[in-house]
Structures are given as structure tokens and as C-alpha cells.
N, C-alpha and C positions, 0 to 999 in steps of 0.2 A: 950752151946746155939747154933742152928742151924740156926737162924736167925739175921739177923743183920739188919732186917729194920722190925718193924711191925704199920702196919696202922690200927688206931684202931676206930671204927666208926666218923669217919673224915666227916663232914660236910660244905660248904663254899658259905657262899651270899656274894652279891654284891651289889651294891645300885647304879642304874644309872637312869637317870633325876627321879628321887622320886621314885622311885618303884624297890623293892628290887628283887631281883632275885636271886633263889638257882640252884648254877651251881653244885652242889655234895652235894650228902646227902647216910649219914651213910653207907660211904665205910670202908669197914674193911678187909687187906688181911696182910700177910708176906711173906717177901722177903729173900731170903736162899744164905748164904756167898758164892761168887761165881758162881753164879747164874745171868744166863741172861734174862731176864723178858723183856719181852714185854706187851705195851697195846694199844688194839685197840678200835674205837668206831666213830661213827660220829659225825660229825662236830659238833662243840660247846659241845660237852659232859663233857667237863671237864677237858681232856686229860694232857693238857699241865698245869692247873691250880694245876692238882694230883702233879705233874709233881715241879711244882715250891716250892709248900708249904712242899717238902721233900727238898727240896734245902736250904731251910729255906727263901726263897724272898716274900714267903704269911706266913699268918699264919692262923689258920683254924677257923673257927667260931664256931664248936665242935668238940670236938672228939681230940685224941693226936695221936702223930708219933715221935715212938721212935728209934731211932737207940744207939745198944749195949747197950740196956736197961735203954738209958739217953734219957728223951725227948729233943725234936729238938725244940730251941726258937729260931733259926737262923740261917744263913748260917755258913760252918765250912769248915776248908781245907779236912775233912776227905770225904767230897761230893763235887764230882768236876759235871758242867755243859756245855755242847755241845747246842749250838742252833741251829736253824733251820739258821737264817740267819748267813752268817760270821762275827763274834765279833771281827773281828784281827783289832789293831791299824792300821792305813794306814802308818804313820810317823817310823813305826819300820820296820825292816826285817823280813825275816824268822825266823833268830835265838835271835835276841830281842823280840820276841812275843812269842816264845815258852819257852822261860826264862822268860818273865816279872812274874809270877807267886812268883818263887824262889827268883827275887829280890827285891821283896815287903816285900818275908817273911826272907830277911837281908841274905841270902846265898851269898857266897862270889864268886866274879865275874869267877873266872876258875872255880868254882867245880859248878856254876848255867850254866856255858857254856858246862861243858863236860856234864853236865845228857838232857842239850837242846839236843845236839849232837845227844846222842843217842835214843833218841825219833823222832828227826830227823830221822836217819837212819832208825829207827823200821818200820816208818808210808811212807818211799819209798822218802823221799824231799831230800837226802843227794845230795849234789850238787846247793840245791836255797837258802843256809844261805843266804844269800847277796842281794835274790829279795825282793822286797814289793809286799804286796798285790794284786797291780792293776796287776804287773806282770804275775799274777798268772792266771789258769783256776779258778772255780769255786771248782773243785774236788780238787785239790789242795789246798786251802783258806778252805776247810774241814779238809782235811788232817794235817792242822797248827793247827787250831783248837782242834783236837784230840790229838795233840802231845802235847800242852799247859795244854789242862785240865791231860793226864797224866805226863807227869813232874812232876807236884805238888804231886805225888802217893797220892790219894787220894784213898778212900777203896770201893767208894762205884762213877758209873759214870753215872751220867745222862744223857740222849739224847733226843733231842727234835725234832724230824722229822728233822734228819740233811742231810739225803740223799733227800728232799724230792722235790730240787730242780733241782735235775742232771741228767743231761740225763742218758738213763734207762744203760749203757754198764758201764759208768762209777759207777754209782749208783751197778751196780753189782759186779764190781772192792772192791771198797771201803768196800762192803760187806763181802765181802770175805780177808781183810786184816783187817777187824776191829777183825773179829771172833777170825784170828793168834795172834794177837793181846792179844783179851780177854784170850786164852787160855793160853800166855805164860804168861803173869803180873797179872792171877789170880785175876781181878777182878770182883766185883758186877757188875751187869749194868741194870737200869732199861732203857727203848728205848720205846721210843712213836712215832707210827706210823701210817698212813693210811692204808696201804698196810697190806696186810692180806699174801700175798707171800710173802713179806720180814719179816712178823712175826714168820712166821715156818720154812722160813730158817736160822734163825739168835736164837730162842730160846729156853730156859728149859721149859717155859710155858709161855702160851698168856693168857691176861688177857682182854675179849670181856667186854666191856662198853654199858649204854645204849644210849638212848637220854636223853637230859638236864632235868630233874635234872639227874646228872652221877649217877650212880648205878653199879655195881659187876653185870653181867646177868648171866657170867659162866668163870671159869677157867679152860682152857684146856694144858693136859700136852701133850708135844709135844715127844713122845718114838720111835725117827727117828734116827738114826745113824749118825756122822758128818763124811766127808762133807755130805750135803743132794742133789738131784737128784730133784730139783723142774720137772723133768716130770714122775719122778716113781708115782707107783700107790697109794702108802701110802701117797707120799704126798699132790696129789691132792684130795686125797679123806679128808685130813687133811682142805684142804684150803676151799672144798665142805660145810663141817660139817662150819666151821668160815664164814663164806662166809652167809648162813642159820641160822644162829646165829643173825648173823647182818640186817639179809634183812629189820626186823619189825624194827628194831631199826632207819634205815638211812631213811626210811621211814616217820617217825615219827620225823624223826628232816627236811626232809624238809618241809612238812605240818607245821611247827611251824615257820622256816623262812617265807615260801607264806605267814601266814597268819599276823607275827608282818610287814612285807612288805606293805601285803595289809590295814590293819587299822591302 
């Protein structure tokens, strides 16, 4: 099997004050073991909603998503999730939060502390076991984050616009250690995001979205060599093509904020 995640015309409403709303209709795509996936789209597309009901924290209103050929009725340790804001306890450490995973699921206190450790280390914090949260930059309270959802090795790693807060140097940083990252621990990852640069420097293929209701418009493989050169010619000519993909699309979602605005 090549695929360990397949979405299979996947549909999802909403009901807010009386009137229902389809935020995704009959998405259908697959996701390839090891494999870094990105999706891009504008605002209110669906994005992050695609995003959750693989997580298992929606569930779809039609359509199944199956991972390793079992459908997903639920969240599972085998999908770990990164969110845009930082999820870290405030009351814990560094190395309490990047362990609380391991000791929910009854691992025992030295052997959830060594694999914190070295996720720790992995992800650049070796030296803040000991801060809290507030202590922390922003890019850092990421960096825990990351280290938490892999600890738990989960197979497959979601990301919810988690860079999408930090400033742009740091935001570049973290990019470039998430990739060493993916490359060493071999995992999935699907990564939702604004940024059309950070999709083609970060993936196997981007997945352009429409406006609401979300739709599939095009799947584009990214055939760049890593690292990439965001000012080589292939890749701006990559971001050109995405970038043109998108234009009708962001268009057409803010025509639809003006007007739910204006009436």
C-alpha cells in the first residue's frame, strides 16, 4: 500500500444561527507514507477543518478518511496535531509537556523522560527542561509543541499554520529544522498553510483549495531538490504558477466576507 491516508469524497456542514453552511464538498485526494503535503487556500476554505476531521476532532457529513485502510471514527495516537496557537500547559515545564503525551499513555517516568529528552534535543530546547511557557519566545512554545506531538511517534503529523505567527526569520528557522526533522523520524505530515513560499519550500506536493465551499482546484508536485533556493528560478516560477492558481479563488472569498458583512 503507498498510501496511508486517503480522503475519499469528504463533505462537511455546519449549522450556524439556522442556516447551514458547506464549508467542504466532495474532497477526494491521498496521502503517501512519508510524504509531506501541504494545503493551501483562502481564508475560510476549509483548510483547517480538512485539517481536523483527519485528526479525528470532526467528523465528516459525507464521504470517509481512511488511514491504513481503517476508517478514522476518531482521534488516535497514530496522528499526532501541531496548532497554530501554543497548546502547552502553562503549569508544566518544558520537559513535563513534551512528556505529558507518554504519561497519559501509562509510560513509565525515566523511559517518558529520556525519549522527552531527546526530542528535546532534536527540536534545539536542550538546555529549557526547567522554563515554563511564559518563559519562553513564541518560536520556542512551537518548538515544545513539535517536540510533544513527536514523542508520542505518531505516523502520521498534522500542522495547523503553526509558523504562522512568528516573525518571518524565525518562521524561517523553524522551517528548516522541522524538514531535518521530517527527514530523520520518517514521518507523514500533512501542513496547512497561507503562505504559498512556505509550501514549496517545505513540500512533496501542494494541494491549492478553492473558496468556501473547499474543493480540490489542482494538485501540484513540487520536483525541486532539497534544500530549495526560494530565489532560484524554478522556484519562483513554482510559486508564479500557485500564486495564479489562487488569485480567482482569494478573490472570491473576499467578495463573500464584503457581502455576509454587508447584509
Amino acid at each position: 500500500m503507498d498510501n496511508i491516508l486517503e480522503i475519499r469524497n469528504v463533505s462537511k456542514k455546519f449549522v450556524s444561527k439556522n442556516k447551514e453552511i458547506l464549508a467542504l464538498d466532495n474532497v477526494t485526494f491521498d496521502v503517501k507514507y512519508n510524504e509531506f503535503l501541504s494545503i493551501v487556500g483562502p481564508s475560510g476554505c476549509g483548510k483547517s477543518t480538512l485539517l481536523r476531521l483527519i485528526a479525528g476532532l470532526e467528523k465528516p457529513t459525507s464521504g470517509e478518511i481512511l488511514m491504513e485502510g481503517r476508517r478514522i471514527e476518531g482521534p488516535g495516537a497514530e496522528r499526532g496535531m501541531v496548532f497554530q496557537q501554543y497548546s502547552l500547559y502553562p503549569w508544566r515545564n518544558v520537559l513535563n509537556n513534551v512528556a505529558f503525551g507518554l504519561e497519559v499513555r501509562g509510560i513509565p517516568k525515566r523511559e517518558r523522560y529520556e525519549i522527552a529528552r531527546r526530542f528535546i534535543k532534536m527540536t534545539g530546547l536542550e538546555g529549557f527542561e526547567e522554563a515554563y511557557p511564559y518563559e519562553l519566545s513564541g518560536g520556542m512554545q512551537q518548538r515544545v509543541a513539535i517536540a510533544r506531538t513527536l514523542a508520542n511517534d505518531p505516523k502520521v503529523v498534522l500542522m495547523d499554520e503553526p509558523f504562522a505567527a512568528l516573525d518571518v526569520q524565525t518562521r524561517t528557522i523553524l522551517q528548516h529544522e522541522l524538514l531535518k526533522i521530517w527527514e530523520k523520524e520518517k514521518k507523514t505530515v500533512v501542513f496547512v498553510t497561507h503562505s504559498v513560499e512556505e509550501a514549496i519550500y517545505l513540500s512533496d506536493r501542494v494541494i491549492v483549495m478553492t473558496a468556501r465551499p473547499g474543493r480540490i482546484k489542482d494538485i501540484i508536485p513540487i520536483d525541486l531538490p532539497r534544500p530549495r533556493k526560494r530565489d532560484s528560478l524554478e522556484f519562483l516560477e513554482y510559486k508564479r504558477r500557485i500564486v495564479n492558481i489562487l488569485k480567482d479563488e482569494v478573490l472570491k472569498s473576499y467578495n463573500m466576507y464584503k457581502c455576509s458583512t454587508m447584509g
